[in-house]
Structure formats: C-alpha cells, structure tokens
MDTraj code that builds the backbone (N, CA, C; nanometers):
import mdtraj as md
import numpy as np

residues = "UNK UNK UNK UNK UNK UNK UNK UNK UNK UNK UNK UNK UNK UNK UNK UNK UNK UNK UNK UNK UNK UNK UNK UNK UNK UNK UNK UNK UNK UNK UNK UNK UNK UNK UNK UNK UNK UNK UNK UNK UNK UNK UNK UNK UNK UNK UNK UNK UNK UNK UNK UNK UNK UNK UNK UNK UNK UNK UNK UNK UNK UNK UNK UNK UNK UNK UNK UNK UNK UNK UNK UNK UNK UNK UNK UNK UNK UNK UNK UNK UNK UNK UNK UNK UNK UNK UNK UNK UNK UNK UNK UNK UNK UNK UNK UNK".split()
xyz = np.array([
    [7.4245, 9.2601, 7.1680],
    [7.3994, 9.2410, 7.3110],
    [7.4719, 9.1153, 7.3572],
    [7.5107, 9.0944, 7.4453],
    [7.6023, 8.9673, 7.5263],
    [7.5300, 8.9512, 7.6209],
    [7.5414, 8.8219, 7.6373],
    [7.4713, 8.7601, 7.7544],
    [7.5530, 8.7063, 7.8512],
    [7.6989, 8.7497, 7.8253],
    [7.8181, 8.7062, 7.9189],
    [7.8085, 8.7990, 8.0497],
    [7.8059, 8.7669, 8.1548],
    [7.8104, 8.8630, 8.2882],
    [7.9690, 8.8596, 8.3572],
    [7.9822, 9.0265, 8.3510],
    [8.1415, 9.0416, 8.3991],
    [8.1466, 9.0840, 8.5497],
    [8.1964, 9.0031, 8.5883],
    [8.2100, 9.0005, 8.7775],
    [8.3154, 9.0907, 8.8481],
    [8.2739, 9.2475, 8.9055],
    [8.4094, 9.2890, 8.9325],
    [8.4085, 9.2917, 9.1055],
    [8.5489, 9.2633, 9.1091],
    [8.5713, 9.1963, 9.2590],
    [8.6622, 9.2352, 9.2769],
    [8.6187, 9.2913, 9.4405],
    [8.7216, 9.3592, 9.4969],
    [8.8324, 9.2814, 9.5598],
    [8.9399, 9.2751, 9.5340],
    [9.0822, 9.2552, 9.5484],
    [9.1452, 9.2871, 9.6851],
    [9.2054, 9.2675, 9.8070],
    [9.3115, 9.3255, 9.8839],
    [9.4037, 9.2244, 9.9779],
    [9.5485, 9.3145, 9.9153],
    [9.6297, 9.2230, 9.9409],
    [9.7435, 9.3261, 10.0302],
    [9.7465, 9.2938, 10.1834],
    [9.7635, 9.4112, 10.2944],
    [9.7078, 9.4982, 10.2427],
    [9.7912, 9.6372, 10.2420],
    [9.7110, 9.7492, 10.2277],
    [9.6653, 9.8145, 10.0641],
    [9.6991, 9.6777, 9.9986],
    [9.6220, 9.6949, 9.8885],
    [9.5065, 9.6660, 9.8556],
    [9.4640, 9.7388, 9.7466],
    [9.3378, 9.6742, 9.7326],
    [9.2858, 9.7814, 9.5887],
    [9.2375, 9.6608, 9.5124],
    [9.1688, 9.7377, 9.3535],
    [9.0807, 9.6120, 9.3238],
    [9.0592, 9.6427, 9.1950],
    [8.9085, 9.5474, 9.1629],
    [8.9436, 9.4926, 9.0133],
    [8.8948, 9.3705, 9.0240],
    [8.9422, 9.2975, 8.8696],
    [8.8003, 9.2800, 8.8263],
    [8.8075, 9.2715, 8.7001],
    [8.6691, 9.2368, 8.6145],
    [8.7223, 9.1100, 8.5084],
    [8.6263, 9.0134, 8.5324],
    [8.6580, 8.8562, 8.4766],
    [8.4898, 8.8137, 8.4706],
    [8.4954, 8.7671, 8.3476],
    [8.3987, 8.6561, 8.3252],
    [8.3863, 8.5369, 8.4244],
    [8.2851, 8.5128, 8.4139],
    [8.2736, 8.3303, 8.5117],
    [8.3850, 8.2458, 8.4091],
    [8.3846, 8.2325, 8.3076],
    [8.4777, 8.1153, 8.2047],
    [8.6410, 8.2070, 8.2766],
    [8.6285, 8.2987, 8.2544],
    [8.7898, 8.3027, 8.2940],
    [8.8122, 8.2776, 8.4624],
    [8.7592, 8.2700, 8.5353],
    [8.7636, 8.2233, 8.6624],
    [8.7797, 8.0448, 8.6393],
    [8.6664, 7.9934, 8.5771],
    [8.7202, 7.8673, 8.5536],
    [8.7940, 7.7953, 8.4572],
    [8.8672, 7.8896, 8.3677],
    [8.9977, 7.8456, 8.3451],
    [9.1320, 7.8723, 8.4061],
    [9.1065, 7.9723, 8.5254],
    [9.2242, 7.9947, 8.6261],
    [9.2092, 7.8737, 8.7313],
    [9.0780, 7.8341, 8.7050],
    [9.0556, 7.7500, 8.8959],
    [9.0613, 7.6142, 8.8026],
    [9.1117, 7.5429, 8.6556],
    [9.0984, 7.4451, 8.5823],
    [9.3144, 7.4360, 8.6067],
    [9.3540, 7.5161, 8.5789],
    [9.4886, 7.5442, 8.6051],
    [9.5637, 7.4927, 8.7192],
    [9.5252, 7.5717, 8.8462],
    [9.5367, 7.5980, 8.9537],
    [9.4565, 7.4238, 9.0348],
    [9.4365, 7.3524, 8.9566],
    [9.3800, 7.1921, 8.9988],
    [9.4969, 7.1306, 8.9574],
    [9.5148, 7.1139, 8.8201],
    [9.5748, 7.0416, 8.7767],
    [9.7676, 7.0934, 8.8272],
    [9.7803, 7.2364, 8.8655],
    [9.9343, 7.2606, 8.8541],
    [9.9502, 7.2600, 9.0228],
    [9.8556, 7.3156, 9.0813],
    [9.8963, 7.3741, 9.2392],
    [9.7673, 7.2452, 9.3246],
    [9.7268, 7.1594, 9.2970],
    [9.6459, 7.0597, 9.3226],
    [9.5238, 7.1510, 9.4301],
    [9.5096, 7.2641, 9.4162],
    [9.3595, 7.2647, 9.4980],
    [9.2303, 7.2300, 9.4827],
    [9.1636, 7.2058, 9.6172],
    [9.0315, 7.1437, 9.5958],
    [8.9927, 7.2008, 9.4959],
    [8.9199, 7.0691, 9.4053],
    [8.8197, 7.0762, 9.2974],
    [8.7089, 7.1723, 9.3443],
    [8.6509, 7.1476, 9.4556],
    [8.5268, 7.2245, 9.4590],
    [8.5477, 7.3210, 9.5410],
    [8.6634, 7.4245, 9.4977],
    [8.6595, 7.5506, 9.5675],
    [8.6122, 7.6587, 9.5059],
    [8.5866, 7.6563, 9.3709],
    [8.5047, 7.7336, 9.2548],
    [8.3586, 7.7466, 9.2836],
    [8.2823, 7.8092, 9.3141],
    [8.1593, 7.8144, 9.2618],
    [8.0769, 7.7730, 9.1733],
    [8.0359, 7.6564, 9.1823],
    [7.9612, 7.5799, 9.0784],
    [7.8624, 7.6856, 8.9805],
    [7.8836, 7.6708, 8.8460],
    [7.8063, 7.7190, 8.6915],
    [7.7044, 7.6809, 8.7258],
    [7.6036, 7.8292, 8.7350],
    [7.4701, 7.7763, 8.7177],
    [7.4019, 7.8630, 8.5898],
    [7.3182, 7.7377, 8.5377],
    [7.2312, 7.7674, 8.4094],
    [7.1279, 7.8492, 8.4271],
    [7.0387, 7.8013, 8.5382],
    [6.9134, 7.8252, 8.5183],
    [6.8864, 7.9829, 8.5928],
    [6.8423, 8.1344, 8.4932],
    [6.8232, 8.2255, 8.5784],
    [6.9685, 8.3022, 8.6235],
    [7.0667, 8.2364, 8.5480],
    [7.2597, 8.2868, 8.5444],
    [7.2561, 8.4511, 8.5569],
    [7.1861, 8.4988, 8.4877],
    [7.1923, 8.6886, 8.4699],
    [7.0799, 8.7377, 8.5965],
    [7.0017, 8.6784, 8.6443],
    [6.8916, 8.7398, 8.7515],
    [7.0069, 8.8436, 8.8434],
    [6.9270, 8.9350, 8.9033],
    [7.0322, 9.0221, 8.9777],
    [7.0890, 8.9658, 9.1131],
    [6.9913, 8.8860, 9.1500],
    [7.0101, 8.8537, 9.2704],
    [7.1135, 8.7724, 9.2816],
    [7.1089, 8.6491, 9.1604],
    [7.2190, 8.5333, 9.1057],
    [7.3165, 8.5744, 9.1087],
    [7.3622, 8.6941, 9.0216],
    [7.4680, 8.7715, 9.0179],
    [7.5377, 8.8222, 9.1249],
    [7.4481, 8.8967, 9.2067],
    [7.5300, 8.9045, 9.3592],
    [7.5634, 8.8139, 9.4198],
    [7.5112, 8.7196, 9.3950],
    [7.5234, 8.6309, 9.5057],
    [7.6504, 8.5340, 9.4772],
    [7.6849, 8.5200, 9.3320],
    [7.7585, 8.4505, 9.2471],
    [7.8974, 8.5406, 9.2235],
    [7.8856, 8.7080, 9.2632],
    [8.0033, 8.7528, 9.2745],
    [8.0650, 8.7752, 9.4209],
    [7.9723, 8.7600, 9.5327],
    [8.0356, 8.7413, 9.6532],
    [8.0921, 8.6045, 9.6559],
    [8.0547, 8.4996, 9.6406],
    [8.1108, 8.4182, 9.5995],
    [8.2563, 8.3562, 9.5179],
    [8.3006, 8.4514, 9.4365],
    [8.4070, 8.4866, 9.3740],
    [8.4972, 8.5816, 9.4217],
    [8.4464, 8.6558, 9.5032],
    [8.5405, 8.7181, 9.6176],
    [8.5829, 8.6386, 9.6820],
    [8.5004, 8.5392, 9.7724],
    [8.5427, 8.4054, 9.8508],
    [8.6534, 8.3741, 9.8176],
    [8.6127, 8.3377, 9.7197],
    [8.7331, 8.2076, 9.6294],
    [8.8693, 8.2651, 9.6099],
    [8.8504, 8.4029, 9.5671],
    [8.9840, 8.4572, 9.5481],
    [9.0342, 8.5047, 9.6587],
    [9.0134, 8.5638, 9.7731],
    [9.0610, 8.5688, 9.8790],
    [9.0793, 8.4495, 9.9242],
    [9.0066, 8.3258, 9.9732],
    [9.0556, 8.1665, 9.9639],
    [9.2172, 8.1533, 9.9121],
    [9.1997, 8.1863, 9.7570],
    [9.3511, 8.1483, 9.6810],
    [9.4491, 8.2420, 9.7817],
    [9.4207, 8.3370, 9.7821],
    [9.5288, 8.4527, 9.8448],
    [9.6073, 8.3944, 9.9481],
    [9.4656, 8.3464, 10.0582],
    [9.5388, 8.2823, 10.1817],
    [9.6357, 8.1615, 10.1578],
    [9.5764, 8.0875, 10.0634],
    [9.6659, 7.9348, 10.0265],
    [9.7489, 7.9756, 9.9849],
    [9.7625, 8.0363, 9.9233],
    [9.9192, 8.1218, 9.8710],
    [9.9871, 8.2596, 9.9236],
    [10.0023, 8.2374, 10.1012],
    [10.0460, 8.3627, 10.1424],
    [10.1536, 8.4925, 10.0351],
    [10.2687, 8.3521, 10.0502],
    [10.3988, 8.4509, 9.9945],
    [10.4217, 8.4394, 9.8611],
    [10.3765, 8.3932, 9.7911],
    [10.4289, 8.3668, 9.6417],
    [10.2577, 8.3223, 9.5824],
    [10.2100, 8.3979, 9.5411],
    [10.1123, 8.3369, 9.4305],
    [10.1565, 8.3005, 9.3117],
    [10.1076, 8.1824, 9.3261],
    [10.1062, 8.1427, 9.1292],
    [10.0663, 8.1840, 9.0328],
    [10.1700, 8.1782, 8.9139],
    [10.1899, 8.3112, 8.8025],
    [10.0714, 8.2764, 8.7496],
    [9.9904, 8.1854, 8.7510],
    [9.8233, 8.1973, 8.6612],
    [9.7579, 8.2860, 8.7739],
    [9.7529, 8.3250, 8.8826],
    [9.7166, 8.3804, 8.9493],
    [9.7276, 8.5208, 8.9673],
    [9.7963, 8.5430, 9.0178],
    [9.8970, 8.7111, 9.0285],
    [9.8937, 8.7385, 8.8374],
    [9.8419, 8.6797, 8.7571],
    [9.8096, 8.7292, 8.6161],
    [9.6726, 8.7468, 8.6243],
    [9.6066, 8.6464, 8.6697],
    [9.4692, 8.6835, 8.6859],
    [9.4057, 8.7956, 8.7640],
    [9.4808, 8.8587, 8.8794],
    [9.4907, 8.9785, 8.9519],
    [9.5673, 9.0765, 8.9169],
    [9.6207, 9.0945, 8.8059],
    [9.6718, 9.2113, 8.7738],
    [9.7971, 9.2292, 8.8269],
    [9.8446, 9.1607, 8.9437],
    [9.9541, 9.1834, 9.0202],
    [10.0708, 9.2525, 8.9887],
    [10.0763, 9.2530, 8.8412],
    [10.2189, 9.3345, 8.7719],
    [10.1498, 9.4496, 8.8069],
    [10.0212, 9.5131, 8.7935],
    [9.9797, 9.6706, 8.7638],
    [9.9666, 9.7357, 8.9031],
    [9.9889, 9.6241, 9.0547],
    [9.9329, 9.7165, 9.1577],
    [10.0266, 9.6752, 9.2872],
    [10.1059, 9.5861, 9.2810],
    [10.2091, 9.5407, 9.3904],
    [10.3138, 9.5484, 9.3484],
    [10.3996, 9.6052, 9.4414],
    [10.5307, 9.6112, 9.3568],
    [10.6296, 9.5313, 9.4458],
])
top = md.Topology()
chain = top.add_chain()
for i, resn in enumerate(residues, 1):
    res = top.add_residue(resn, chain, resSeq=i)
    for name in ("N", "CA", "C"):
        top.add_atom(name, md.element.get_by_symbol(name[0]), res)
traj = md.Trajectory(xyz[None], top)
C-alpha cells in the first residue's frame, strides 16, 4: 500500500488540453528548479502539508491548487516554456 497521493491535473494549452499525473515531490522538484534557473516566486507552490495530507477533502483542495500553479507557470511562460517544464507536461506527447 503507498501512502504517496498522485494528483491528476488537467492541462490546457489553447485548444489543447490532457491531464498529467505527478506526485506532490515531483511538483516540488519542478517548482525547486524553476526558483533557482527561471527565478520564480518562492511561494508560488502550494505549501506541504503533514497533518491529514490523504483526507479527501485535502486532496481536492491541494489538487485545485496545483492546477493554479501550473496554469500560473503557463502564463509566465507564454511562448517558450522551460524544458523542466514542457517535460513535466508531457509537451513532447501532445503539442506539436
């Protein structure tokens, strides 16, 4: 059994649009990246929470949240997303 929760989030970029599935740790090693290489705000991630992390409600609320953020990145990066990015979205498999 895993106690890891996988977040799938819907994606659209114009008239695209599909859904990625990522752990919370791989979100914050894309948004640990994306600080240090493309300098965005530190606190545009959704802060890790411990207490009650798997509750259902947490979970929704913690994957709308991650929609935010990644639509957020999208906009900061109209024309060219950064390759930790457009890897983290699949971008080779759905934009051509």
């Amino acid at each position: 059994i895993s106690s890891s929760q996988v977040y799938i989030i819907q994606v659209s970029v114009g008239n695209h649009q599909w859904t990625v599935k990522h752990r919370y740790s791989d979100f914050h090693d894309l948004h640990e990246k994306l600080v240090s290489e493309k300098k965005i705000d530190k606190n545009l991630l959704p802060p890790k929470k411990i207490i009650g992390k798997n509750s259902k409600s947490l979970v929704e609320k913690r994957q709308k949240e991650l929609e935010v953020y990644l639509q957020t990145l999208l906009v900061k990066f109209p024309v060219t997303a950064p390759k930790v990015l457009s890897h983290f979205l699949h971008f080779h498999l759905y934009v051509s």
